[in-house]
KEGUKE-128394 format. One line per field, with one value per residue (C-alpha): x, y, z; residue in one letter; residue number from 1. Coordinates in Angstrom, 1 decimal. Example, Ala and Ser with C-alpha at 12.3 -4.5 7.8 and 13.67 -1.06 7.14 Angstrom:
<sevexs>
xx: 12.3 13.7
yy: -4.5 -1.1
zz: 7.8 7.1
code: A S
pos: 1 2
</sevexs>
This chain:
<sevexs>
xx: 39.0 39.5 42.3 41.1 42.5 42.1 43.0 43.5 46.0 45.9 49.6 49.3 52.8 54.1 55.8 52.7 49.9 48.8 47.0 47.7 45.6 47.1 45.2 47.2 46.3 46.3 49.0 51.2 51.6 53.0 55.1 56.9 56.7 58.8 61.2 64.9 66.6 67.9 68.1 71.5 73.0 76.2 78.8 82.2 83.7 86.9 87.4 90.9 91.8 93.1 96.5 96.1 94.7 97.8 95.8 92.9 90.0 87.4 83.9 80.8 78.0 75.1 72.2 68.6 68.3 71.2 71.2 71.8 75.1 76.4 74.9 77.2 80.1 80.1 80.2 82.7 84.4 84.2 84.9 88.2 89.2 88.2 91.0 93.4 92.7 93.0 96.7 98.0 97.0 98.3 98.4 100.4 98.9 98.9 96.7 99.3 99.8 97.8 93.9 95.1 93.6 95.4 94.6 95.7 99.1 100.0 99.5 101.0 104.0 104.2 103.7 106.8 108.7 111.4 110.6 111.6 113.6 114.9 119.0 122.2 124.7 127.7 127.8
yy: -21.2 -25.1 -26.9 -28.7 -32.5 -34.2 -38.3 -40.2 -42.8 -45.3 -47.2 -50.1 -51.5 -54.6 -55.1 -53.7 -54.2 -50.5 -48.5 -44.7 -42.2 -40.0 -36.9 -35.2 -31.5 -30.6 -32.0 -28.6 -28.6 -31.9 -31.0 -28.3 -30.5 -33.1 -31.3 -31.7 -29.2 -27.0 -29.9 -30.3 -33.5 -33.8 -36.8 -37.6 -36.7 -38.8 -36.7 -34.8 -32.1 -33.5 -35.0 -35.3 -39.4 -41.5 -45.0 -46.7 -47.7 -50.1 -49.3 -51.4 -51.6 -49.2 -50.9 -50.3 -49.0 -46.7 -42.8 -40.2 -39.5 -42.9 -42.6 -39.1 -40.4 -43.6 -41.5 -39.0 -42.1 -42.9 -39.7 -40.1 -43.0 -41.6 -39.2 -42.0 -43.2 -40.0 -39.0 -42.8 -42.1 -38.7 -36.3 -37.1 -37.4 -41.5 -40.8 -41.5 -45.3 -48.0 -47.0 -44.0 -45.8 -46.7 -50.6 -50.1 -48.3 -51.2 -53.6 -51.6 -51.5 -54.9 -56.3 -54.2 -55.7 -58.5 -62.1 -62.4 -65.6 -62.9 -63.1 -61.2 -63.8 -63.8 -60.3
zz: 72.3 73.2 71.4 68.3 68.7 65.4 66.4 69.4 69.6 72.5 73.3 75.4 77.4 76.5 79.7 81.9 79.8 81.3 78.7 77.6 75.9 73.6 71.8 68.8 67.8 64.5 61.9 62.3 65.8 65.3 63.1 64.8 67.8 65.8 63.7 65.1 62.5 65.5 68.0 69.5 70.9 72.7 71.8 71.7 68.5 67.1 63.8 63.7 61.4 58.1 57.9 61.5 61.7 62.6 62.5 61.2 64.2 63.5 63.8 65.2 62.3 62.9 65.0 65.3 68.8 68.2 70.1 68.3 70.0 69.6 65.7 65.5 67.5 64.6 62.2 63.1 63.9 60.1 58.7 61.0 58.9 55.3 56.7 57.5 54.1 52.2 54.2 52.9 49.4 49.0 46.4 43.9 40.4 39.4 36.1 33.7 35.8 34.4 34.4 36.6 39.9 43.1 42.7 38.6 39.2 41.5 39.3 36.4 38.2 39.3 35.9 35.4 37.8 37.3 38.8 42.2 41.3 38.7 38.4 36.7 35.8 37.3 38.8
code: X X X X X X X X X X X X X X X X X X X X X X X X X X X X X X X X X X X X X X X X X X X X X X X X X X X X X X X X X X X X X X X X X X X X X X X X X X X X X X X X X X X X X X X X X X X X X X X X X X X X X X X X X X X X X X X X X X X X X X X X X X X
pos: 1 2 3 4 5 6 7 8 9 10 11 12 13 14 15 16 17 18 19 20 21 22 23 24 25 26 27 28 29 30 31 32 33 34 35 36 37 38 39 40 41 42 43 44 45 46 47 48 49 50 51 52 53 54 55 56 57 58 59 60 61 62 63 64 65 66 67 68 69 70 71 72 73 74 75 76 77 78 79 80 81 82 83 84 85 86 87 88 89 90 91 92 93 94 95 96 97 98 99 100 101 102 103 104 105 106 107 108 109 110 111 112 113 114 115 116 117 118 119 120 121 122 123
</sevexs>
């Protein structure tokens, strides 16, 4: 039986003006031709197990023309530094300080604090 082709797509080069002809079979054959779930790319990985980051690394913004390895290696990259982050913070419970956020417990203990120009008599 002879393959059923459903379109034909024609791509013509920019760069050499040369002209391609393209015929698609049927939508499910593309499909399975196009689906990546089991795909498997290879990058270099910057994550570490957690409580293991020692330093924040900065990390290029995402661009269009963008692998997928460099894409992964980015963000393991980032998830590197949500690590980072997380091991600063800690784990100790800062509910009961100010609105129970980092940025409100440091100002509720800074509104707290004396003056720095702050003295004790004649000690």
């Amino acid at each position: 039986m002879a393959d059923k082709y459903i379109s034909n797509i024609v791509a013509i080069s920019a760069s050499s003006g040369t002209t391609t002809n393209y015929k698609l079979k049927d939508a499910e054959a593309r499909a399975a031709a196009a689906d990546t779930k089991n795909a498997k790319t290879t990058f270099t990985s910057s994550d570490v197990a957690d409580g293991s980051a020692t330093a924040w690394t900065t990390v290029a913004a995402l661009a269009n023309t963008e692998t997928h390895a460099s894409i992964f290696a980015k963000i393991s990259q980032m998830f590197k530094n949500i690590r980072y982050l997380y091991k600063l913070l800690g784990t100790t419970d800062i509910s009961s300080i100010g609105d129970g956020t980092v940025t409100g417990a440091i100002s509720a203990l800074n509104s707290g604090k004396a003056a720095s120009n702050h003295t004790h008599g004649n000690l």
